[in-house]
N, C-alpha and C positions, 0 to 999 in steps of 0.2 A: 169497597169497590174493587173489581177486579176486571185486570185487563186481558183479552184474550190474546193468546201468542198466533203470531200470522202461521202459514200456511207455508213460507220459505226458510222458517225458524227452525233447525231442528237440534234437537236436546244428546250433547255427549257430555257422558260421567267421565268424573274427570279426579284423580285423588287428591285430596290437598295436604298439603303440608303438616297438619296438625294430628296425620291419620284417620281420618272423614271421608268424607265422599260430598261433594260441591257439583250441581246442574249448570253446565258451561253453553250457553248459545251460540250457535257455527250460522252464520249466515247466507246462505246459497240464492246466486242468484243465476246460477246455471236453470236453462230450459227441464223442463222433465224429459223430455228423451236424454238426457245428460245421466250420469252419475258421479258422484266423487271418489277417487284414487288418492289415498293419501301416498305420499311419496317422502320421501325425507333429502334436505338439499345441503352437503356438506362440501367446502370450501376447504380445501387442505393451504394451510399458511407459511409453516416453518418447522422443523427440524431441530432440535440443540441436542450436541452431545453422543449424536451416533455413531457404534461402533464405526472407529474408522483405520484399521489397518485390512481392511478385504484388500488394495492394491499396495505394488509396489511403492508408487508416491506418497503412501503413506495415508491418504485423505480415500473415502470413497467417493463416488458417482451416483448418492442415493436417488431414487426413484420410489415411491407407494402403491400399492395397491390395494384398491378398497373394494369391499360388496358386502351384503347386506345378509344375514344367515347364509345357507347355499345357493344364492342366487346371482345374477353373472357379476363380475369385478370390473372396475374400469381401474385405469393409473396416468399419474402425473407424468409431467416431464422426468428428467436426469437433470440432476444439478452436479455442474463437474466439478471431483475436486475437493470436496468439503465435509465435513462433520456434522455442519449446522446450514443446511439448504433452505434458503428464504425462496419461495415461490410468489414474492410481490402480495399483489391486491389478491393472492388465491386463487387455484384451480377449482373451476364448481363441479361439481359432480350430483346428481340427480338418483335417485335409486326410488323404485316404487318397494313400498315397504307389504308383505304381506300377511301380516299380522298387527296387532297395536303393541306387543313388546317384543323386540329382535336385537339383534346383536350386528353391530357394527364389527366388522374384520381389518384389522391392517397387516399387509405386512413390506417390509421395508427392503429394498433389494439393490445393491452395489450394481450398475448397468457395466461390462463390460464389452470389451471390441474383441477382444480373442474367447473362444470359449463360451461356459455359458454363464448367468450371472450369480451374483453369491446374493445369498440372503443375509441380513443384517440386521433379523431379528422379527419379532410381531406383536401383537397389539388387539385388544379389542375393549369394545363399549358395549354396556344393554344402553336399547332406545327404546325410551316407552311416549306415544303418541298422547296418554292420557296427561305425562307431565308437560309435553312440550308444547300444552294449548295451554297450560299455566304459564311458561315461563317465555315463550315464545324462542327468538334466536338463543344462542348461547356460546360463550368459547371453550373450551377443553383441551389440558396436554395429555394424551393418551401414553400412557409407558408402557416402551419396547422392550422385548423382552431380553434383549443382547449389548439393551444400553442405550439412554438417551432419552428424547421423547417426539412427540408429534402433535404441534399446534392441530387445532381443526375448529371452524366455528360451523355450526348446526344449526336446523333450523323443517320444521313442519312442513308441508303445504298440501293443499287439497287443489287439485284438479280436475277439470272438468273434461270427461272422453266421453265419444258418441259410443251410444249400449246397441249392442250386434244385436239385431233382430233375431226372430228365429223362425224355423219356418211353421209353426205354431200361429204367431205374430202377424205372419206376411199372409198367409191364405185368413185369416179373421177378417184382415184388410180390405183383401181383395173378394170378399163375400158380399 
């Protein structure tokens, strides 16, 4: 007996572990005038160990910033003062992913008051979409390239945005 798969089921390959290939079911239950946007949603954590003589007092004023291949960066706070900057429960940061394998960018920046700021080295990840529907969230220290590292915990998501009509679309409508 065989069951038939509904009409809101739809089938992403997905690689597994073993070197295979595994049919993973994504559940959607956005409208059809919807589409899904995979995005990827990372939480910058913690810091240990970065270079830290860019100021006079000795410690820097790291700050990150992240983007996703050439596509735009956003950045944390400034944490004053320190080597190993704890950003708490984490900065979320959102990026729509456009491809299913891309590279995560970091790079790590001394915030200063005079002048402009120093960099303190950088960082990157490949993100592949196909494993992070295996493994779902995940944490990672990414190494800097000037020394230290950068907590980050990861994580998929699929969103649901209204699809721009076109004018195609809109006079068929209006026929």
């Amino acid at each position: 007996m065989s069951l038939a798969t509904p009409k809101h089921v739809e089938r992403r390959q997905a690689a597994s572990f073993m070197g295979g290939s595994a049919t993973l079911p994504t559940f959607s239950t956005a409208p059809a005038s919807r589409r899904r946007v995979d995005t990827l949603r990372v939480r910058v954590l913690s810091g240990a160990d970065l270079k830290d003589d860019m100021d006079v007092t000795g410690a820097g004023d790291p700050y990150v910033v992240l983007g996703v291949d050439d596509g735009p960066t956003q950045k944390t706070s400034a944490c004053a003062c320190t080597a190993n900057p704890d950003w708490g429960d984490g900065e979320l940061f959102e990026f729509e992913l456009p491809s299913d394998d891309c590279e995560l960018r970091l790079q790590v920046w001394d915030a200063d008051l005079v002048g402009s700021d120093d960099e303190m080295g950088d960082g990157s990840m490949r993100v592949s979409l196909q494993q992070l529907a295996l493994i779902g969230s995940f944490y990672v220290n990414v190494r800097i390239s000037l020394g230290g590292t950068i907590r980050l915990q990861a994580r998929a998501r699929a969103r649901a945005t209204r699809r721009r009509n076109s004018a195609r679309n809109c006079a068929a409508r209006n026929s």
